[in-house]
C-alpha positions, 0 to 999 in steps of 0.5 A: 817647464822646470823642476822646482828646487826643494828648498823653495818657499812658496805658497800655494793659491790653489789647489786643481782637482786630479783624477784617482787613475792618474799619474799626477799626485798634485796640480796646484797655482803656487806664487812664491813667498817672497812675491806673495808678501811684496804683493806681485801676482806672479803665479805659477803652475806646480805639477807632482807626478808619480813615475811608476817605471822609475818609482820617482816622484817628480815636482 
């Protein structure tokens, strides 16, 4: 796993339910907008969490 850089652009495929007494903020498929329009089904994982020690968000 690796942390997605800020600037990237990506679209989001699908969105997975989280649980509210979770630390996890997002869980989504996301394939990249440059894939996504030349047609390739390269999806990926995209998982937001909440570092409630650091006070961080981490993507």
């Amino acid at each position: 796993m690796t942390r997605l850089k800020e600037n990237a652009s990506f679209v989001v495929v699908k969105s997975r339910a989280i649980s509210d007494n979770n630390c996890k903020r997002a869980d989504e498929i996301i394939v990249f907008a440059k894939q996504a329009a030349a047609g390739a089904d390269r999806f990926l994982p995209r998982v937001v969490w909440w570092d409630e020690q650091s006070q961080r968000e981490f993507v």
